[in-house]
N, C-alpha and C positions, 0 to 999 in steps of 0.2 A: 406494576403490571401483574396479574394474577396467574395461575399457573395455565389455567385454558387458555386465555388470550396468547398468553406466550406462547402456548403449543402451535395455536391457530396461524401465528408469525410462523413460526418454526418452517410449515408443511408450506405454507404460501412463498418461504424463500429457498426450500431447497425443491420444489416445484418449478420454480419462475425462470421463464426461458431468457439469459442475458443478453441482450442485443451488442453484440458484438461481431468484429470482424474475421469472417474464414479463416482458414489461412491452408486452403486446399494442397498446395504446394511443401510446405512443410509437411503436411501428413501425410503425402506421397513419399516423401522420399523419407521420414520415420517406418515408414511401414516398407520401403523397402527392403530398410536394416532388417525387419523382423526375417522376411523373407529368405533377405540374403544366405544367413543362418538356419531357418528349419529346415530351409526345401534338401541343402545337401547333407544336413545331418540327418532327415530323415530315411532318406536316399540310402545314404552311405553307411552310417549307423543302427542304428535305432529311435524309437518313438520316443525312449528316456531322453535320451542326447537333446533330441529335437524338443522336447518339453525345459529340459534345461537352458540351451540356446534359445529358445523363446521368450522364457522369463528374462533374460538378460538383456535381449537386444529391445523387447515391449519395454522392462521398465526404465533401462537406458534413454529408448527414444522419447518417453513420458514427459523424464527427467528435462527434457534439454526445450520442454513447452512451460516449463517456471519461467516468473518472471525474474531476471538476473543483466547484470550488465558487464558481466564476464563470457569469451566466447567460449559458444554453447559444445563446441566440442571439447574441451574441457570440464564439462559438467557431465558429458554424456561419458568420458575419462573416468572419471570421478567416480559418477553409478555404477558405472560395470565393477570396478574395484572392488567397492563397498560391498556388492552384490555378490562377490565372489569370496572375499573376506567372510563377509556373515556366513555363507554356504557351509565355505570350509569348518569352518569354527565351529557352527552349530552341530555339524555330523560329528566330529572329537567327544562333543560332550552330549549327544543322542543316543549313548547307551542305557542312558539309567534316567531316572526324575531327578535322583537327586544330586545329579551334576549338570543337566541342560536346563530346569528351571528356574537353579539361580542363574546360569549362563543368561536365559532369556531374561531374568528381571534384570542383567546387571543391561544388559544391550538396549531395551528398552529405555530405563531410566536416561541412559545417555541418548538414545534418539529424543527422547522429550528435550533433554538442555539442547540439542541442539539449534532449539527454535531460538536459544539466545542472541543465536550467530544472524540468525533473517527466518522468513517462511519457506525456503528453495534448500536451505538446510534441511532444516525441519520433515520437510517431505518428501526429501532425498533417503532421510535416515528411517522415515517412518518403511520406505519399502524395502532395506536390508533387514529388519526386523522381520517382515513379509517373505523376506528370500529365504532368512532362517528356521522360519516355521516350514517354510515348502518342502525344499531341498533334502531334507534329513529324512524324505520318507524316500527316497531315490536312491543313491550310492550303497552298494554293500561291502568296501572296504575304504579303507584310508587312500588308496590308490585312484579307485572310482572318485570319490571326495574330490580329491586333486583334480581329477580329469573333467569332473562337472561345474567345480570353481573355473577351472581354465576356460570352458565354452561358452561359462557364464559371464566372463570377464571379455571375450572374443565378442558377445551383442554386443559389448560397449563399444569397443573397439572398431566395432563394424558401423556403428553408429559414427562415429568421432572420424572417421576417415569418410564415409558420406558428405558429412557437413564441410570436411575440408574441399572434398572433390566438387562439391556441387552446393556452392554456395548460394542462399538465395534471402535475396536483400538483407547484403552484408552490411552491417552499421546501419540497420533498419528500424532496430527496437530508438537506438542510440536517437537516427534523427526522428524516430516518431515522438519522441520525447522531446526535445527541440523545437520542434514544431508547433505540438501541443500547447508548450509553455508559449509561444506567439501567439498561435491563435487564441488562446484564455486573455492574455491583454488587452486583444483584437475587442473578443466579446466584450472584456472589461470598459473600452473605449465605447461602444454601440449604446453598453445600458447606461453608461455614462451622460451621452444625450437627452435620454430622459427621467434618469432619476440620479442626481446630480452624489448622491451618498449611498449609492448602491455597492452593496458586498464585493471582496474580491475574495475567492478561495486560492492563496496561495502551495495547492499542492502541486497543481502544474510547473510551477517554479523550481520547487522542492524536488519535484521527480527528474526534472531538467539537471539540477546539480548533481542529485544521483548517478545519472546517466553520463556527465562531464569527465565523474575522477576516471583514471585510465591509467591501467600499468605503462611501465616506460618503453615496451612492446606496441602497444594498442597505441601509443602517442604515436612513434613510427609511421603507422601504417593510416592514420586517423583521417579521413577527408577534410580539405583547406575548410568547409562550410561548417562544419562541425564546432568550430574554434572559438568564435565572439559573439555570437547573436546571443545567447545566453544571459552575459554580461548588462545586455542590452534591451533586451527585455526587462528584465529587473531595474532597471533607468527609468526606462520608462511611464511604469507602471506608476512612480509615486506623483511623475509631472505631469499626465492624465488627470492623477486626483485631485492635483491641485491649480489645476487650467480648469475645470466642472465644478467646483465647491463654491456654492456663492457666498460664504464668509469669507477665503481666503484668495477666492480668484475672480472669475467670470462672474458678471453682475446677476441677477436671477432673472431680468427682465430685458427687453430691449435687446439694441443691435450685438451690444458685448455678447450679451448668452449666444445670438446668431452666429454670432462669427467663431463662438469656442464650439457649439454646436457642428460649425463647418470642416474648424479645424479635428476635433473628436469623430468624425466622418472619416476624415482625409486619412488619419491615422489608425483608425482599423482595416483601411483597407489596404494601408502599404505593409500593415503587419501580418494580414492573412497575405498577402503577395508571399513575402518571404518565406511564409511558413510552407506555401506548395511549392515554394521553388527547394528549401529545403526539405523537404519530404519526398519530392520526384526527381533530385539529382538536375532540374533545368528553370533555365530562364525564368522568368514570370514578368508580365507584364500587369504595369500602373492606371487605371484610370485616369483618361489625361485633367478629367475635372480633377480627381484628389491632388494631383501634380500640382495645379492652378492653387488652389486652396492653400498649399503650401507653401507660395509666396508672402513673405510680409512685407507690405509696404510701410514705409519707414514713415511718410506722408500720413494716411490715411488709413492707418492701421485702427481700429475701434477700441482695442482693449487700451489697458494703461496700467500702470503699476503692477503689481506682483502679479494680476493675467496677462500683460505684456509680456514681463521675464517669463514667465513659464509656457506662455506659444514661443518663444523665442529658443526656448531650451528642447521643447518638444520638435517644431521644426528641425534642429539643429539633429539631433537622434536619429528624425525619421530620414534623412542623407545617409546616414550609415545606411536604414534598413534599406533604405534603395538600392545601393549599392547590391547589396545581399541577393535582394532581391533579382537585380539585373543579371547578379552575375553565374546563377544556381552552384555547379559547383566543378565549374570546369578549371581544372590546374594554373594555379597559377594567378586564375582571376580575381578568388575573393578576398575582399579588402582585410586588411591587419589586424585584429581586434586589438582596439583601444587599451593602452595600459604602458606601462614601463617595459624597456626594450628587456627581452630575457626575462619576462612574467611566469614563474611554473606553473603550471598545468596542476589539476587536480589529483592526486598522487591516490591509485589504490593498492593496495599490497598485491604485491605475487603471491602463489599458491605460497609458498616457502614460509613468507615475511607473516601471512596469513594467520599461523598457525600461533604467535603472543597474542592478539589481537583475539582470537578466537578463544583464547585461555582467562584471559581478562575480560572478555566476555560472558561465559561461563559464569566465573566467580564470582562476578556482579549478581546474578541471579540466584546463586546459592545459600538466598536464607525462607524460611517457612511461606511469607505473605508475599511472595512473586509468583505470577501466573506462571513462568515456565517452571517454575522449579515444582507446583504443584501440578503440574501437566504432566511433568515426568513422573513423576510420585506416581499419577495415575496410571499412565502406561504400564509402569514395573509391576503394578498389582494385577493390571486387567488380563494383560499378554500371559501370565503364567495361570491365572485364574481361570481363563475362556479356556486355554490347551486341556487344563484340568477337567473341566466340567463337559468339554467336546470327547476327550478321550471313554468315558465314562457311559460315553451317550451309545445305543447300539448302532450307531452310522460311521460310514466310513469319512475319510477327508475330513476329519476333526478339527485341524488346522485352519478353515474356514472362519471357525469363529472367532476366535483369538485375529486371526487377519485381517474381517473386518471390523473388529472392534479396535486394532491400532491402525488402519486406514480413516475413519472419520473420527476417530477424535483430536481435537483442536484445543487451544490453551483457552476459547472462550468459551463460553455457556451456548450461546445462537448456534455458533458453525458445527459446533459439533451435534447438536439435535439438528438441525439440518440435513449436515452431511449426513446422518443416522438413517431420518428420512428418505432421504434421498439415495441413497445406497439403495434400502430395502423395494424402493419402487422401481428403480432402475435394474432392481437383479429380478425379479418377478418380468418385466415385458424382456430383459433379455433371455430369460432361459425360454421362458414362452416361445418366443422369435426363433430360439437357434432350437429349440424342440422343435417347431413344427418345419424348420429346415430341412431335420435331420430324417423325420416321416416321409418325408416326400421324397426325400432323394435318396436314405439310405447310401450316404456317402463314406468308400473306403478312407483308409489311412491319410494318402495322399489329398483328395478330396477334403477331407478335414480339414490336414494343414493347411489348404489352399482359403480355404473357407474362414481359419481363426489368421490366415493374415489380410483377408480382405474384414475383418471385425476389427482387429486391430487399425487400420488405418480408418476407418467409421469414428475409432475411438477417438484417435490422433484429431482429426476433425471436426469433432462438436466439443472437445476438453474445454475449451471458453466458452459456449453456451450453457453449461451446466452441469453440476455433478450427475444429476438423473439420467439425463440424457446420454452422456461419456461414458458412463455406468452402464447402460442399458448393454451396450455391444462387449466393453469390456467383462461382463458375465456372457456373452455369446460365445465371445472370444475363450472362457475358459469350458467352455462346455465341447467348442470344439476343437481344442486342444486334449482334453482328456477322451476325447473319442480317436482323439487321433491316436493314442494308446490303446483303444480296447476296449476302453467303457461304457457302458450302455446309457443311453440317457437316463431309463428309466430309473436307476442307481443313483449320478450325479444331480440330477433337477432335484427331486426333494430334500437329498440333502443341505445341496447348495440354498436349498432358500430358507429351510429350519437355521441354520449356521449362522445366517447371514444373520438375520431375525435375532437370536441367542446373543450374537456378538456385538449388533447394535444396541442393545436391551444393554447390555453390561455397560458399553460405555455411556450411555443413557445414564444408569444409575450412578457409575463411578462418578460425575461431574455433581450428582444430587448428594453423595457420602462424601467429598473432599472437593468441594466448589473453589474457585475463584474468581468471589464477584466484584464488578467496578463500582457498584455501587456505593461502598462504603467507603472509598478512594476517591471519591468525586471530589470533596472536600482539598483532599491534598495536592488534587491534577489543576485544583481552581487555581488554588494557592502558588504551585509553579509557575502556572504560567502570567499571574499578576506578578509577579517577583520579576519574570523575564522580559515580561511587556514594558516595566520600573525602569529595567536597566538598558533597554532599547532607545526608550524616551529618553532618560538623561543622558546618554551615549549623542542622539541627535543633538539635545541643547547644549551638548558640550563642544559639540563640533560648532554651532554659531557664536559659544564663546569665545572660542580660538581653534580657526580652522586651522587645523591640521593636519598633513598625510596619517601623523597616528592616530588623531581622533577620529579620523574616519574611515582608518581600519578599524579600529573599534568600535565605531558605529554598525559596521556590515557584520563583524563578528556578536554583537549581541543581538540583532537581526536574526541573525542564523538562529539563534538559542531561541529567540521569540517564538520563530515558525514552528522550529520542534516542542514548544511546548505547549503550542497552539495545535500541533496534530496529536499529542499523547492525549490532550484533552477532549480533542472532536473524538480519537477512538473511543476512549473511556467511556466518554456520554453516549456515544451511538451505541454502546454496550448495554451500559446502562439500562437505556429506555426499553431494553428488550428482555430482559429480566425480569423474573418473578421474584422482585424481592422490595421489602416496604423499604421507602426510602430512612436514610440514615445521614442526619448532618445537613444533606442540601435537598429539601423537595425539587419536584419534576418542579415545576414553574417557578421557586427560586433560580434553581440551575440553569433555566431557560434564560432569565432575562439577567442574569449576573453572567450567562457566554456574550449576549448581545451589547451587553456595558462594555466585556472585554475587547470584542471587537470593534465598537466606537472608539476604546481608549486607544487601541493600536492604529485604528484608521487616523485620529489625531497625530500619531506619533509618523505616520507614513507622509500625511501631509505637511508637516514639518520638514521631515526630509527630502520635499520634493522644490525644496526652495532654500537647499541648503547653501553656502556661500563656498566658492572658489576657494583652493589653499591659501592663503594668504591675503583675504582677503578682508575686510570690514569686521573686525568682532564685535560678537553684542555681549559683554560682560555682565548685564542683569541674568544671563541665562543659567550661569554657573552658578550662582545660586537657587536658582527655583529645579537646576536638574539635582541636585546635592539635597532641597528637599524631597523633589519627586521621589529619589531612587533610597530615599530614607526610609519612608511615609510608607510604600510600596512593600518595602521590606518586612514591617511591623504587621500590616495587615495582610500578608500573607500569613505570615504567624495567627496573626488572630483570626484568619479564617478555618486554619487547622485545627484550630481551638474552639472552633465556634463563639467567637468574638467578635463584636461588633469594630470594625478599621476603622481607623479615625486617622484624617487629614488637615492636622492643625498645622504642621509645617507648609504643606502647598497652599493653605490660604492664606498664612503669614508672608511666604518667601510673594507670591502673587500679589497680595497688595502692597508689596515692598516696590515692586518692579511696575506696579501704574502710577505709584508717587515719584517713581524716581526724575531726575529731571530729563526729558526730553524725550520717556518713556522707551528705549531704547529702539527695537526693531517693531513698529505697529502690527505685523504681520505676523512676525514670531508670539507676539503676545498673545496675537487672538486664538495660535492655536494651540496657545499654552492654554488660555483660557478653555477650549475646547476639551482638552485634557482633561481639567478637573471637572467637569461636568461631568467627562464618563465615567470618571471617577467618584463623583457624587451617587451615578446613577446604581452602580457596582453596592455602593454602601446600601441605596434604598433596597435592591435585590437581596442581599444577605444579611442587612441586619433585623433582629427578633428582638422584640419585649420578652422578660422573663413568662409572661402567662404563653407567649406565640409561642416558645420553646417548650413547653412542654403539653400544648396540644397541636401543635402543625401538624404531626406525623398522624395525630387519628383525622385533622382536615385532609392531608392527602390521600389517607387511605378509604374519608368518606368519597372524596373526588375521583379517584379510580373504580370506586363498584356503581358508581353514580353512572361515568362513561361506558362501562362498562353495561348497564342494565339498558343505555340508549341503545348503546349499538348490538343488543339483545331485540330488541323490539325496532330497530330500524329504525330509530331518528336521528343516531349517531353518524357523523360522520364517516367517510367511508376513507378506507386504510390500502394505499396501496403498498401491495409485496416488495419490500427493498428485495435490492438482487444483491447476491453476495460472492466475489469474486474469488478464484482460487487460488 
């Protein structure tokens, strides 16, 4: 992608209004805390105090709209601390330059690792860095220091005791995640009906186990619904694929398809049942046709063989979900989630336990070619460099820049020109807005305040539509806070928007002088997750060589490894593509169709495990050797795609026509989708392997093929590109 186009992305995703859901009620009572705080500190104190307490309890309440699966009073905990830590610290070393700008670059750097730990870290820490630029222009002794730490740590406070007092949909994120992961099966089943090899995006799943682990606290108090549908889903989803597949199940034509058709009907709609019974805390009721559907007559049933077993297996499931379904989540009612008596529950660390885990986090990241580790690199340089070149400037509020040049920058290339964008456009209509507020009404002190906490909750409440937009009021919000002190707009607005401007420019360029692109890691994200996808596949045929409870933990455990190497790779690529940088190692349309091999190969390995055998039950010994080649084969050519090496699969086609000679060909079904396997794996090879002349002109073919597309959608015959949205 070239550097225009890029930009053109850039402006169209941090413009693009996110179609997502309100959440009016949490930004009432975020903005209460703000309230709670200025109104009697401004009252009772001063307009400083109330500037202080403000910053605390806005970015407290900010903090607790990340996404996180720990309770958000605890995070709002958290911020206040951080926020009053950084305060105090930064005025200690605010005497001189050359004691607070290393302070700032050391503070900085570690707000960048912190994205190690998740994004809700990340931009937890990017606004104590923000508190430490502010702050230091406010206290005039060590005492004051203390006193404005303290008020700044009371918005948290004030925040964290809200959320306990006025709870609002407790374990809400927890079952919308739950939920979600049903209703994606749901959809999975619908497109199932008519396109029998239709994708499934496993993040819904993903985000569901997220949401599952729970300190030994949060298990206590956890709603009964909460417990097994998860489980259960994940069941599901592979006996779906394999009831739809006309190699391995349902016939492609005739009454079979009809009747998996019916039964693929029945079961999206008892798993969207479930999923608004758990979403809404009640009951839900079954269409009584899907009900009907769900019988199978033992007589007259149409399917037969391995579509027989697997409506047999799916029926069987959809009883559970019924259950669930009937019983939303009244005490007591919902049924036991399936598994061994004394099953534990998904373990996440206490704040406490937290803290190795967050070390060994860190450390992972601490060498040159990781994106966090150069994210923070960046920050450490920007943050002392924007103070520098703000102080220098003849305006006042210098700290603007540096602030928001460590507010939109991101560990990737997209978000952070985005967020740049989108900053600068959203402080432009908000000072606009709260200017021409401040004309008309010529509002006191109090007025002000009153004014930057009805901005603040504005904020609270479009924060998931869009940075621009959140943006817009939160520069309202500081224009009328600093009037609430005394200052004239006419002072603050141009500053605040030269600042802004200056500070986005910088982190603009810092990501052009010390990038971190995925483009030239595409090759070794391929290479993962073929290696994982190896060990997933042989984990299944291992488990129909000899079923057993350990191979089929080990099955679910290299599963696990699969998904996450399949989401490191969808990010990488969707980074990729948004980048100005010529490809290296994998063109755009190799890339493209060596994901879609990948995906075939893992859809094989899904439907192998959706007809996996009972413990103890029937093994197919030809299996153990074709997974021994698989997970061999697999290994090698991840190598060699690191290498830019053509993979070669001479053990899967050896171990495979071992296992059609053998005598009685062992499981028919397992074969085929063994067979299927190496097919995607054929396909994988046709996508990334090169003749010596393709490798060393592919890169000027794709770079003629980008200015190519590039001069269509110049003149309008290119197709049209819509704005991805980019989440916060």
């Amino acid at each position: 992608m070239t550097w225009l186009r890029a930009f053109g992305e850039v402006v169209r995703s941090g413009l693009t209004i996110e179609e997502t859901r309100l959440e009016p009620l949490l930004a009432l009572r975020a903005a209460a805390g703000v309230a709670i705080v200025v109104g009697p500190a401004l009252w009772l104190v001063s307009p400083a105090y109330a500037a202080s307490a403000a910053l605390g309890a806005y970015s407290a309440g900010g903090a607790t709209f990340q996404r996180t699966w720990r309770p958000r009073k605890v995070i709002a905990l958290g911020a206040g601390a951080g926020l009053a830590l950084s305060t105090f610290v930064g005025y200690l070393a605010a005497g001189r330059l050359v004691t607070f700008l290393p302070l700032l670059a050391v503070w900085a750097f570690a707000a960048g690792m912190a994205w190690a730990v998740g994004s809700t870290a990340g931009i937890v820490a990017a606004t104590t860095v923000g508190s430490m630029l502010v702050t230091i222009t406010l206290p005039t002794s060590v005492g004051l220091a203390l006193e404005h730490a303290g008020v700044i740590a009371l918005g948290g406070v004030t925040q964290a005791v809200l959320i306990l007092l006025f709870p609002i949909r407790r374990w809400g994120a927890h079952r919308d995640a739950l939920a979600d992961a049903l209703a994606a099966v749901a959809d999975y089943a619908r497109r199932l009906r008519h396109d029998p090899t239709a994708p499934f995006d496993p993040e819904p799943l993903m985000t569901a186990r997220d949401a599952a682990a729970v300190t030994p606290s949060q298990a206590r108090t956890r709603p009964p619904v909460l417990h097994g549908p998860r489980g259960l889903a994940e069941r599901i989803r592979p006996v779906v694929a394999a009831l739809a597949d006309p190699d391995v199940g349902a016939p492609a034509e005739g009454p079979g398809r009809d009747r998996a058709r019916e039964l693929l009907d029945a079961a999206a709609d008892v798993l969207d049942a479930a999923a608004r019974s758990i979403r809404r805390g009640t009951p839900a009721e079954v269409r009584p046709e899907s009900m009907d559907a769900l019988r199978v007559d033992e007589e007259h049933e149409v399917l037969e063989g391995p579509a027989r077993q697997a409506a047999e297996q799916l029926v069987e499931l959809l009883g559970e979900a019924l259950e669930i379904a009937g019983s939303g989540c009244a005490p007591g009612t919902t049924p036991t989630p399936p598994g061994p008596a004394g099953a534990q529950f998904l373990v996440r660390p206490t704040m406490l336990r937290l803290v190795p885990v967050v070390v060994r986090a860190v450390r992972r990241e601490l060498r040159p070619d990781s994106p966090v580790f150069r994210h923070a690199v960046r920050l450490a340089a920007v943050a002392p460099l924007g103070y520098l070149i703000a102080a220098r400037l003849p305006l006042g509020h210098g700290y603007w820049a540096p602030l928001a040049s460590v507010m939109v920058m991101r560990p990737d290339f997209h978000r952070t020109y985005a967020r740049a964008v989108a900053r600068l456009a959203g402080t432009l209509a908000g000072v606009a807005l709260a200017t021409g507020t401040v004309r008309a009404l010529g509002p006191d002190a109090h007025v002000s305040g009153a004014l930057a906490v009805v901005s603040a909750g504005l904020s609270y409440t479009l924060n998931r539509t869009g940075y621009a937009y959140s943006q817009c009021f939160t520069a309202a919000y500081v224009v009328f806070l600093l009037g609430m002190g005394g200052q004239a707009w006419e002072q603050t607005v141009p500053e605040r928007v030269l600042l802004t401007l200056l500070g986005g420019a910088l982190a603009m360029l810092a990501y052009v002088v010390f990038p971190a692109w995925e483009t030239p890691r595409l090759p070794g994200r391929l290479a993962d997750w073929l290696a994982a996808n190896g060990r997933y596949a042989a984990a299944v045929l291992r488990d129909y060589a000899e079923p057993t409870r350990e191979h089929h933990a080990a099955m679910r455990r290299a599963l696990l490894e699969s998904r996450e190497a399949r989401a490191t790779w969808q990010e990488a690529y969707d980074r990729a593509r948004r980048e100005p940088v010529r490809p290296r190692g994998l063109t755009s349309r190799e890339a493209q169709e060596a994901q879609e091999a990948l995906k075939g190969f893992g859809r094989a390995a899904m439907l192998m495990e959706g007809h996996v055998p009972r413990a103890e039950s029937r093994s197919v010994p030809e299996a153990e050797r074709f997974a021994g080649a698989l997970e061999t084969d697999t290994a090698k050519a991840a190598a060699a795609v690191r290498e830019h090496r053509n993979p070669d699969w001479g053990r899967v086609e050896e171990a495979l026509h071992s296992w059609k000679e053998a005598a009685g060909n062992g499981s028919p079904v397992v074969r085929r989708e063994a067979e299927l396997q190496k097919r995607a794996l054929e396909d994988l090879a046709t996508a990334v392997s090169r003749t010596p002349l393709e490798r060393d002109v592919g890169s000027a073919r794709e770079e003629q093929r980008v200015r190519a597309a590039a001069a269509a959608e110049g003149d309008g015959s290119g197709p049209a590109h819509r704005a991805p949205t980019e989440p916060e």
